[in-house]
mmCIF file of the N, C-alpha and C atoms, coordinates in Angstrom:
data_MODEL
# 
_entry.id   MODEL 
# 
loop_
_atom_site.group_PDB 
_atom_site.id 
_atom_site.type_symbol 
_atom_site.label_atom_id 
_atom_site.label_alt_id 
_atom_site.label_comp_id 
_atom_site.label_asym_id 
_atom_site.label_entity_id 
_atom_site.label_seq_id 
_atom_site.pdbx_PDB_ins_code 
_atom_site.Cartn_x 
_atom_site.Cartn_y 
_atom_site.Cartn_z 
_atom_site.occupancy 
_atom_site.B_iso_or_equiv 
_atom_site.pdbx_formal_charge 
_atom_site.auth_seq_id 
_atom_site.auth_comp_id 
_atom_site.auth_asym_id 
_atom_site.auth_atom_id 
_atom_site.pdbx_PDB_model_num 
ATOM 1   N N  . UNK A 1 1  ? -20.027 9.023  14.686 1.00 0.00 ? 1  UNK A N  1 
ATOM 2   C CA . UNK A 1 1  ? -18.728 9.210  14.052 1.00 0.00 ? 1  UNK A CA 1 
ATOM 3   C C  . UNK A 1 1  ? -18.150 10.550 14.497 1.00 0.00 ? 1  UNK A C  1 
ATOM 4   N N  . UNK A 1 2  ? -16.985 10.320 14.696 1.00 0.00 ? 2  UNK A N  1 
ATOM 5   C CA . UNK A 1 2  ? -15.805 11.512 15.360 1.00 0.00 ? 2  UNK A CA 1 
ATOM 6   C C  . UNK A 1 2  ? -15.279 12.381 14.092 1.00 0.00 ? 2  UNK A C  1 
ATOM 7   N N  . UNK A 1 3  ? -15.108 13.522 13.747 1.00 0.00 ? 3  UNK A N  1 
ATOM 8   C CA . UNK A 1 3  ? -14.373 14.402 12.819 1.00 0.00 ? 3  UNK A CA 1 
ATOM 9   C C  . UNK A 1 3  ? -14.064 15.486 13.287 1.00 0.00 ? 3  UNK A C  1 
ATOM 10  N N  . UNK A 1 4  ? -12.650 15.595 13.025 1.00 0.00 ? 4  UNK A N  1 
ATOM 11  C CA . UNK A 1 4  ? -11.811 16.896 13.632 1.00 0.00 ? 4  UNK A CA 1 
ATOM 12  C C  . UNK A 1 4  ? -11.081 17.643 12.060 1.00 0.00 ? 4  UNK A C  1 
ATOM 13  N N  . UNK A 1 5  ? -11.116 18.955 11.523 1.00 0.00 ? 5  UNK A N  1 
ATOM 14  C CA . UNK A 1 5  ? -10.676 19.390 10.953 1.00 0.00 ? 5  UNK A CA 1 
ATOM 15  C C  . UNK A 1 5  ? -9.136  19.662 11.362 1.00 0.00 ? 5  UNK A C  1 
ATOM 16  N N  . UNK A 1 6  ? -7.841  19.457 10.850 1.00 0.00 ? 6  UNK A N  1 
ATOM 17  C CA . UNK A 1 6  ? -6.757  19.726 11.391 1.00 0.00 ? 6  UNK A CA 1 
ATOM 18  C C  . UNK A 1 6  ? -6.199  20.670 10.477 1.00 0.00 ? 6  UNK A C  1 
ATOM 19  N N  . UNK A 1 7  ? -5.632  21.696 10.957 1.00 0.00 ? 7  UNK A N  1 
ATOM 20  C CA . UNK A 1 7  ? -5.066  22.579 9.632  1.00 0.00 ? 7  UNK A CA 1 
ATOM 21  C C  . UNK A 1 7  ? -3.573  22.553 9.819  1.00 0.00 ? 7  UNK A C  1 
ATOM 22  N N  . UNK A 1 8  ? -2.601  21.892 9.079  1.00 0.00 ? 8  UNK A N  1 
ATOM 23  C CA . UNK A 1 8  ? -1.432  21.794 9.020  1.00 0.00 ? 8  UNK A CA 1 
ATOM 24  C C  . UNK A 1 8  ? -0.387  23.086 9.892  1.00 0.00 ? 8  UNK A C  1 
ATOM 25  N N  . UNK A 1 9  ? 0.181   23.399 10.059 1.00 0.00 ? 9  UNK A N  1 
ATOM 26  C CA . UNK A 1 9  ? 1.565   23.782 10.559 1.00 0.00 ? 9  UNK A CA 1 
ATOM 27  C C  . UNK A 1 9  ? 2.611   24.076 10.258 1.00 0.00 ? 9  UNK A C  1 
ATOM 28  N N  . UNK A 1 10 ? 3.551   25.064 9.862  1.00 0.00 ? 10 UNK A N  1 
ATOM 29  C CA . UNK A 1 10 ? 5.155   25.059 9.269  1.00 0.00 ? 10 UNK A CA 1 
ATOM 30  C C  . UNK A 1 10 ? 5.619   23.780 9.266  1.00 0.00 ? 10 UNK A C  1 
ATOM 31  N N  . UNK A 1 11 ? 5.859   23.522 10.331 1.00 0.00 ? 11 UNK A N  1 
ATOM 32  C CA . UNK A 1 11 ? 6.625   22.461 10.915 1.00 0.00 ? 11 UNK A CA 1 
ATOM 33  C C  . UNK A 1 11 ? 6.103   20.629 10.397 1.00 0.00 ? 11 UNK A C  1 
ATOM 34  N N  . UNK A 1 12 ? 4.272   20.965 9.993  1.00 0.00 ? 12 UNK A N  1 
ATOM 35  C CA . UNK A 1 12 ? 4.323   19.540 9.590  1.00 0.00 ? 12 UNK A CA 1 
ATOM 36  C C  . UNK A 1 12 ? 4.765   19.378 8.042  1.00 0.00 ? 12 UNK A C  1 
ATOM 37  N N  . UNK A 1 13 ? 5.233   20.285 7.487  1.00 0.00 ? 13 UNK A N  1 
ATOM 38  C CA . UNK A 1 13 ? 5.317   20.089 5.699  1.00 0.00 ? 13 UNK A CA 1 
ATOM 39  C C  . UNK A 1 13 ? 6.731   19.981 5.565  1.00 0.00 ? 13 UNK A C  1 
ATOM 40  N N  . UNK A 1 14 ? 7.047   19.731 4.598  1.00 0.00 ? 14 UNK A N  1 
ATOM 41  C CA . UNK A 1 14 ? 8.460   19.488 4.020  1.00 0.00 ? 14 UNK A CA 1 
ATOM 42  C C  . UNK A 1 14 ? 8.792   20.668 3.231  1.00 0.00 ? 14 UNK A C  1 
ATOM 43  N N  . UNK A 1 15 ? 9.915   20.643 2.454  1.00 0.00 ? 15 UNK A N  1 
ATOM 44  C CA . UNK A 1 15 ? 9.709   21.949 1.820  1.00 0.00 ? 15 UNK A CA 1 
ATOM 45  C C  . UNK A 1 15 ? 9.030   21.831 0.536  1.00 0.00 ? 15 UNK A C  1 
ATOM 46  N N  . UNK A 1 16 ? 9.096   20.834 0.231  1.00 0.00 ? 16 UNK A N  1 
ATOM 47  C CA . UNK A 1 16 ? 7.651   20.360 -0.944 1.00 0.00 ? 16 UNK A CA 1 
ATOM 48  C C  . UNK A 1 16 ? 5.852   20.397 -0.659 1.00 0.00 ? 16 UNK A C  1 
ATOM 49  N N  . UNK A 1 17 ? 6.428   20.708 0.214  1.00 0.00 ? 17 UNK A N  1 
ATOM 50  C CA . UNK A 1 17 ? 4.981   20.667 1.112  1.00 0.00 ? 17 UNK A CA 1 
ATOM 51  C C  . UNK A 1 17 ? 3.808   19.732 1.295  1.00 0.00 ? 17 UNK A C  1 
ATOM 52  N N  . UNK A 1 18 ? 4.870   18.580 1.171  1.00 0.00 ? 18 UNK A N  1 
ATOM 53  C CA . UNK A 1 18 ? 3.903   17.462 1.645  1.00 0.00 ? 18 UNK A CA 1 
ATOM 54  C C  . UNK A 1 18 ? 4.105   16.889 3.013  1.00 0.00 ? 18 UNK A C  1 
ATOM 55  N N  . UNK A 1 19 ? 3.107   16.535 3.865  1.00 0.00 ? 19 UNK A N  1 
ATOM 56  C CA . UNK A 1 19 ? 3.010   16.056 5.545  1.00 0.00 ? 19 UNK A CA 1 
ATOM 57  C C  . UNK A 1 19 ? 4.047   15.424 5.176  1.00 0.00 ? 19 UNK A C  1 
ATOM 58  N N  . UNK A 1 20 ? 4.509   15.410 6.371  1.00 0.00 ? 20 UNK A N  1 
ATOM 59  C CA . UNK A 1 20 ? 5.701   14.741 7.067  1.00 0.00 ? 20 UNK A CA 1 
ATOM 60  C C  . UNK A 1 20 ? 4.936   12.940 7.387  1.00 0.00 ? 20 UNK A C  1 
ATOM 61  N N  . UNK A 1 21 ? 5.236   12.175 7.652  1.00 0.00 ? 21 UNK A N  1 
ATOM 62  C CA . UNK A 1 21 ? 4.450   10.595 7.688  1.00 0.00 ? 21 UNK A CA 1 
ATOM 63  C C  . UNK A 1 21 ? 4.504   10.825 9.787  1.00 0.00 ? 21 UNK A C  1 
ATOM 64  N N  . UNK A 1 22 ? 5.735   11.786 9.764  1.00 0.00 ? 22 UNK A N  1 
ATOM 65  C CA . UNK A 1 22 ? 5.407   11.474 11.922 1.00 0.00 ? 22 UNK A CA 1 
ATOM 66  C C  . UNK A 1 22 ? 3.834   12.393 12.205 1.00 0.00 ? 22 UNK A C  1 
ATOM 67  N N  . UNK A 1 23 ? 3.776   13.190 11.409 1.00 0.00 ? 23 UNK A N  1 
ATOM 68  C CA . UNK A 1 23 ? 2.765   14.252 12.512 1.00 0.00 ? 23 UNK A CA 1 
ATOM 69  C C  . UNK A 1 23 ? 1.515   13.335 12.169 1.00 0.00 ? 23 UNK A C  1 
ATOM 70  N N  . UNK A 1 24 ? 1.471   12.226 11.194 1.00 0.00 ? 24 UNK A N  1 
ATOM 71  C CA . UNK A 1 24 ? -0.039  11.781 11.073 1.00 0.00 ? 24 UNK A CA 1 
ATOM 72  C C  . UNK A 1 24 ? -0.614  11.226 12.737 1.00 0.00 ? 24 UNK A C  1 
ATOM 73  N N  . UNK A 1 25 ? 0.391   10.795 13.337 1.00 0.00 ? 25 UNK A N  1 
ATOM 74  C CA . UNK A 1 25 ? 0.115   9.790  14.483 1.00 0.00 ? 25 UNK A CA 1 
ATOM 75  C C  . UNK A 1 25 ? 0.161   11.200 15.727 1.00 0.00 ? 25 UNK A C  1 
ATOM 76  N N  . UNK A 1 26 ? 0.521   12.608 15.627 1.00 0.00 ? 26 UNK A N  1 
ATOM 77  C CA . UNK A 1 26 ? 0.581   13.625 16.541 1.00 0.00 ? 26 UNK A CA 1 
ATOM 78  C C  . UNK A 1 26 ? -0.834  14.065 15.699 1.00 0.00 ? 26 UNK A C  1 
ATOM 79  N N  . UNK A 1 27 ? -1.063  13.876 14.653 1.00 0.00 ? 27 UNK A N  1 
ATOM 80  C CA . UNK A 1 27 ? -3.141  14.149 14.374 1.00 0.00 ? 27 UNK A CA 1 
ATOM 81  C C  . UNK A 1 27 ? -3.916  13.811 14.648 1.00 0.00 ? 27 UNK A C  1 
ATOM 82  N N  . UNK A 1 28 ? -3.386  12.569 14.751 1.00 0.00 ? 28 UNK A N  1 
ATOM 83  C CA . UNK A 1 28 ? -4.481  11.350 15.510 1.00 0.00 ? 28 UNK A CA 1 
ATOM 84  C C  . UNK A 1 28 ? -4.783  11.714 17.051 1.00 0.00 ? 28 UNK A C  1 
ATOM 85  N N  . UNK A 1 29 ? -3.398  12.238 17.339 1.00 0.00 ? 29 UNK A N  1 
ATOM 86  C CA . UNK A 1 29 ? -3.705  12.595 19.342 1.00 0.00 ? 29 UNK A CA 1 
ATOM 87  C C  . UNK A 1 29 ? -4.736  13.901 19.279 1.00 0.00 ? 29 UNK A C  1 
ATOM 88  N N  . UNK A 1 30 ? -4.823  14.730 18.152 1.00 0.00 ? 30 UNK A N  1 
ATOM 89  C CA . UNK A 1 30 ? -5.734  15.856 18.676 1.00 0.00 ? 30 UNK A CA 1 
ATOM 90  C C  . UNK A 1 30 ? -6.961  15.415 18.503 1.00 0.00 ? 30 UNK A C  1 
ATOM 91  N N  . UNK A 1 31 ? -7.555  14.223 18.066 1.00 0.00 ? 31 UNK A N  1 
ATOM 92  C CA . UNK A 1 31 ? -9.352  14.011 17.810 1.00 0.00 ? 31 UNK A CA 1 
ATOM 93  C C  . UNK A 1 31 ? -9.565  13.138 19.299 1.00 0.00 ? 31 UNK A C  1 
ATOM 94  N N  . UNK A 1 32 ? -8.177  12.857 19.682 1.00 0.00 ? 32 UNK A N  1 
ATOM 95  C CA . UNK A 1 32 ? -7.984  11.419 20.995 1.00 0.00 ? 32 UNK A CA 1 
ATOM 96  C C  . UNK A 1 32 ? -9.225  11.723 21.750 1.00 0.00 ? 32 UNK A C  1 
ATOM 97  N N  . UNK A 1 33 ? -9.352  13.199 22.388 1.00 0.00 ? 33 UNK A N  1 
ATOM 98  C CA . UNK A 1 33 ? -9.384  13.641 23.639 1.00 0.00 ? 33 UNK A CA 1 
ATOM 99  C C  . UNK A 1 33 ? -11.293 13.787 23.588 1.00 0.00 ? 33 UNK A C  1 
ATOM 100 N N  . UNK A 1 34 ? -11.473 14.415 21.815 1.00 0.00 ? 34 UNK A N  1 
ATOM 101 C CA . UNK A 1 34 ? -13.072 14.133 21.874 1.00 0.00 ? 34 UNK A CA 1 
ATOM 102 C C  . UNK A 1 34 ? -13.800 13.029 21.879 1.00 0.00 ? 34 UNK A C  1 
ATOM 103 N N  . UNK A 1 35 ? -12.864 11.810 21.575 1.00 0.00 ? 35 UNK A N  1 
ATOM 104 C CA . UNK A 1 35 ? -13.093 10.296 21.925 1.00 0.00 ? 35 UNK A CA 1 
ATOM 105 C C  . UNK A 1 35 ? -13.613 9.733  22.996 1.00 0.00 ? 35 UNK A C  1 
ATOM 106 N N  . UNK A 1 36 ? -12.121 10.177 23.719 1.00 0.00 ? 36 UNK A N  1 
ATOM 107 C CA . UNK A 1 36 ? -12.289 9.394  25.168 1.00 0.00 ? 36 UNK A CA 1 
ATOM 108 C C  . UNK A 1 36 ? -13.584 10.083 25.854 1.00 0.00 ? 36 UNK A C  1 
ATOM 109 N N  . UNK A 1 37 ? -13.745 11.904 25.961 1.00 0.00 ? 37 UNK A N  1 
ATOM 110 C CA . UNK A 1 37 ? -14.576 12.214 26.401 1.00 0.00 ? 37 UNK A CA 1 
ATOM 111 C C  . UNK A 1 37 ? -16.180 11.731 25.759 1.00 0.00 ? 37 UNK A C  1 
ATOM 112 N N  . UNK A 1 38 ? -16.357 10.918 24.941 1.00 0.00 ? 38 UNK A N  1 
ATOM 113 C CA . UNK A 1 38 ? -17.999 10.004 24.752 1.00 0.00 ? 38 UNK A CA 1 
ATOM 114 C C  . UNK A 1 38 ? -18.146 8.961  25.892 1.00 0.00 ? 38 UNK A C  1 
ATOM 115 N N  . UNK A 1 39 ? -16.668 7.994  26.684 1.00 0.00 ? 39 UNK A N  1 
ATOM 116 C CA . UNK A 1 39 ? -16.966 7.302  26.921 1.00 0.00 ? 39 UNK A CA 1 
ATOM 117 C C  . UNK A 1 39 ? -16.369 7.843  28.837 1.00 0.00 ? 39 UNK A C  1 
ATOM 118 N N  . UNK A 1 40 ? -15.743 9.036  29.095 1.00 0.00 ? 40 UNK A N  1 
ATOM 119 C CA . UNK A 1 40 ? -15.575 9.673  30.449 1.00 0.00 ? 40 UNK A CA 1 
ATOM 120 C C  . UNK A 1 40 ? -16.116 10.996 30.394 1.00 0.00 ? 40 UNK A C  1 
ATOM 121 N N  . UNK A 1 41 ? -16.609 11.871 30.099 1.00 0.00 ? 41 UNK A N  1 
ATOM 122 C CA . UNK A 1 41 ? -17.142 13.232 30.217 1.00 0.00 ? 41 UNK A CA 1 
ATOM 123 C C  . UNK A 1 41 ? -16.574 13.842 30.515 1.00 0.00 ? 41 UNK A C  1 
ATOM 124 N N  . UNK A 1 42 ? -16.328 14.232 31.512 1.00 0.00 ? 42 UNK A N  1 
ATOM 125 C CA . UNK A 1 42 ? -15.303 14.519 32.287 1.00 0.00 ? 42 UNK A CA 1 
ATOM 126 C C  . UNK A 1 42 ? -13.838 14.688 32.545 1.00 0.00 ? 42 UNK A C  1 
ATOM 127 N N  . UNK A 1 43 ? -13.486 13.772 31.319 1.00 0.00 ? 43 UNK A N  1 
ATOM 128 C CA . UNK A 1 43 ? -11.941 13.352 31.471 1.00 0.00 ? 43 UNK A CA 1 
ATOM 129 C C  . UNK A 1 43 ? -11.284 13.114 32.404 1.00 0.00 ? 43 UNK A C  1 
ATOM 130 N N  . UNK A 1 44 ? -12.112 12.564 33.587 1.00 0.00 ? 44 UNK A N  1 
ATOM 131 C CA . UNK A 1 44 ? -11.056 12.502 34.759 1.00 0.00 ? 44 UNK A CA 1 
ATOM 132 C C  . UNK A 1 44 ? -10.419 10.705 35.045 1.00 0.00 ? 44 UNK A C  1 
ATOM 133 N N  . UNK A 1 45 ? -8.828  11.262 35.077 1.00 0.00 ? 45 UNK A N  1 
ATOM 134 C CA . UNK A 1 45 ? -7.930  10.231 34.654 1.00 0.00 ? 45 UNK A CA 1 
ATOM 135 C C  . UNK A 1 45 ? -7.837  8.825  35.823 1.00 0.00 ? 45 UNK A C  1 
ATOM 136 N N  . UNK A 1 46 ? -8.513  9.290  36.779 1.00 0.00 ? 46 UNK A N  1 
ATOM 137 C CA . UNK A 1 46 ? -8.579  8.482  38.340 1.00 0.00 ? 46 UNK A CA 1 
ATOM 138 C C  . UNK A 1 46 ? -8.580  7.035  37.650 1.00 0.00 ? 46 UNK A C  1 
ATOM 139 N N  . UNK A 1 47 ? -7.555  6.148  38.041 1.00 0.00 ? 47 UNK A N  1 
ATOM 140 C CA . UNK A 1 47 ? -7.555  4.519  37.311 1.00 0.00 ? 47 UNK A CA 1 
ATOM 141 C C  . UNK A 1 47 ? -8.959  3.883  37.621 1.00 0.00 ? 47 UNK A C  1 
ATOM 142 N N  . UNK A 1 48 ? -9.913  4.337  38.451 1.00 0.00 ? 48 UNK A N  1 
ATOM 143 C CA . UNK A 1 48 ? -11.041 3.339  39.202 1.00 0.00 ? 48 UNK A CA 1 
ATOM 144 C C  . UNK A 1 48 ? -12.198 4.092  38.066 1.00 0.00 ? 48 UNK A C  1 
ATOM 145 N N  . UNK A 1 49 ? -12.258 5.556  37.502 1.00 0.00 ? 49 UNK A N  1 
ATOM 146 C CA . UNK A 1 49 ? -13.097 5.775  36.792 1.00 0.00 ? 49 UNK A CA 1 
ATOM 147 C C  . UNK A 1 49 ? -12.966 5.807  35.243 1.00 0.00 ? 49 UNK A C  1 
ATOM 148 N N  . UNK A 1 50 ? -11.573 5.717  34.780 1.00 0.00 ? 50 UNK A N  1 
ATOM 149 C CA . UNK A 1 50 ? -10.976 5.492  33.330 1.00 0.00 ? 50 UNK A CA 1 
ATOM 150 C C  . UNK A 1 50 ? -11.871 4.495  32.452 1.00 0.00 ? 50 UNK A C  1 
ATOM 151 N N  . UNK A 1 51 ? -12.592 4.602  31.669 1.00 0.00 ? 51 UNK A N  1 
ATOM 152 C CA . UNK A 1 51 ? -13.198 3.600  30.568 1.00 0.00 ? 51 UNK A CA 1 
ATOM 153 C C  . UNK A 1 51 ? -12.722 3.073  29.538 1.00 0.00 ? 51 UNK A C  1 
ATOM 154 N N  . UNK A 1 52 ? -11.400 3.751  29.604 1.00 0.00 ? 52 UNK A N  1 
ATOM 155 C CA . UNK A 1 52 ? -11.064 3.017  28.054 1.00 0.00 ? 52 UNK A CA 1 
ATOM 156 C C  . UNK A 1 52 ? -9.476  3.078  27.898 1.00 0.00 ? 52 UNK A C  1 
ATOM 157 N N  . UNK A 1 53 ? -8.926  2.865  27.581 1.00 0.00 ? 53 UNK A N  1 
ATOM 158 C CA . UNK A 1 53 ? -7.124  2.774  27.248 1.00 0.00 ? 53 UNK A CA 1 
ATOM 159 C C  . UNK A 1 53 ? -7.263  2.477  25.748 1.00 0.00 ? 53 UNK A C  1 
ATOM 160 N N  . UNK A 1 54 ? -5.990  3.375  25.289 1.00 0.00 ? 54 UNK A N  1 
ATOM 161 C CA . UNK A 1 54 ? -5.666  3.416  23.790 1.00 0.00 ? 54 UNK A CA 1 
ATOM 162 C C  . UNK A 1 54 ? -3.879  2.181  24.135 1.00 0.00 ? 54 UNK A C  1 
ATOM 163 N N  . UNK A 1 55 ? -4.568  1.191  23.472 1.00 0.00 ? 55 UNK A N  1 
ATOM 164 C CA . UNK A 1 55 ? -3.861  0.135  23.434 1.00 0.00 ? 55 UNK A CA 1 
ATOM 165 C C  . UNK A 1 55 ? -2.425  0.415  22.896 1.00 0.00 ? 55 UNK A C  1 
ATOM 166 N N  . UNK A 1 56 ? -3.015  0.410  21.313 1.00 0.00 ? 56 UNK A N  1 
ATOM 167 C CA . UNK A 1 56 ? -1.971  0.753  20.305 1.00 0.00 ? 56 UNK A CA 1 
ATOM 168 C C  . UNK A 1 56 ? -2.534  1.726  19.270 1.00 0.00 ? 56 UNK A C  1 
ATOM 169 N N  . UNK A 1 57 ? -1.686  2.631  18.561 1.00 0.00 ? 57 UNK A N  1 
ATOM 170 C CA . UNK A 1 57 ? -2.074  2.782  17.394 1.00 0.00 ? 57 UNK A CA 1 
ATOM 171 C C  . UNK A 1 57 ? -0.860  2.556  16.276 1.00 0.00 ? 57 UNK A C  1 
ATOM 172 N N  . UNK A 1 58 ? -1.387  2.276  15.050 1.00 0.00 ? 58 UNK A N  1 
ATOM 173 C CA . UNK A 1 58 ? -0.285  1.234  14.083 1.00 0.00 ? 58 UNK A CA 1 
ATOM 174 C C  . UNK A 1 58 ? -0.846  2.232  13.234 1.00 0.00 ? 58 UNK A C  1 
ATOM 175 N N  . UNK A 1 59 ? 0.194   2.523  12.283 1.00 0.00 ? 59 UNK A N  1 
ATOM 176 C CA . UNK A 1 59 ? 0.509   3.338  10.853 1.00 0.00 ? 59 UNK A CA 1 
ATOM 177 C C  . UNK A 1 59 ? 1.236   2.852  10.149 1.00 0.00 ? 59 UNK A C  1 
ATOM 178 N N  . UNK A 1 60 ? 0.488   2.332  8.420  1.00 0.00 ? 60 UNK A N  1 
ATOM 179 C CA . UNK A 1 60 ? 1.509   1.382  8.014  1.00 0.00 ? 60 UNK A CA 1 
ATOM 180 C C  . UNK A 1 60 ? 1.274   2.461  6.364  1.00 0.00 ? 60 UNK A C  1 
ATOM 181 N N  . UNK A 1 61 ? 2.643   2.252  5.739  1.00 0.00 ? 61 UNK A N  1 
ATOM 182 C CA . UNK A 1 61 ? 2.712   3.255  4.916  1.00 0.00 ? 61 UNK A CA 1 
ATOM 183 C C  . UNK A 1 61 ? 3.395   2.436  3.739  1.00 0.00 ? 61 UNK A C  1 
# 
């Protein structure tokens, strides 16, 4: 199992200071990268050595 601590931002709060519903899916891109690297090491993007593609991701609220 993958876990990334994210610590919010000016910019992701409202002035109530609750998340904004867009930055959940710009949170999701910062754990992306320790993902992909389980299944490329390396991260190298070459189409012949790529293992995996992020299809979709869906956020339903």
């Amino acid at each position: 199992m993958f876990s990334k601590i994210v610590e919010p931002s000016f910019g992701d709060l409202d002035g109530l200071k609750h998340v904004n519903n867009n930055v959940l899916g710009k949170w999701f891109e910062l754990g992306r990268n320790d993902f992909f690297r389980f299944f490329t090491p390396d991260l190298n993007v070459d189409h012949d050595v790529w293992r995996l593609i992020m299809l979709r991701t869906e956020l339903i609220f």
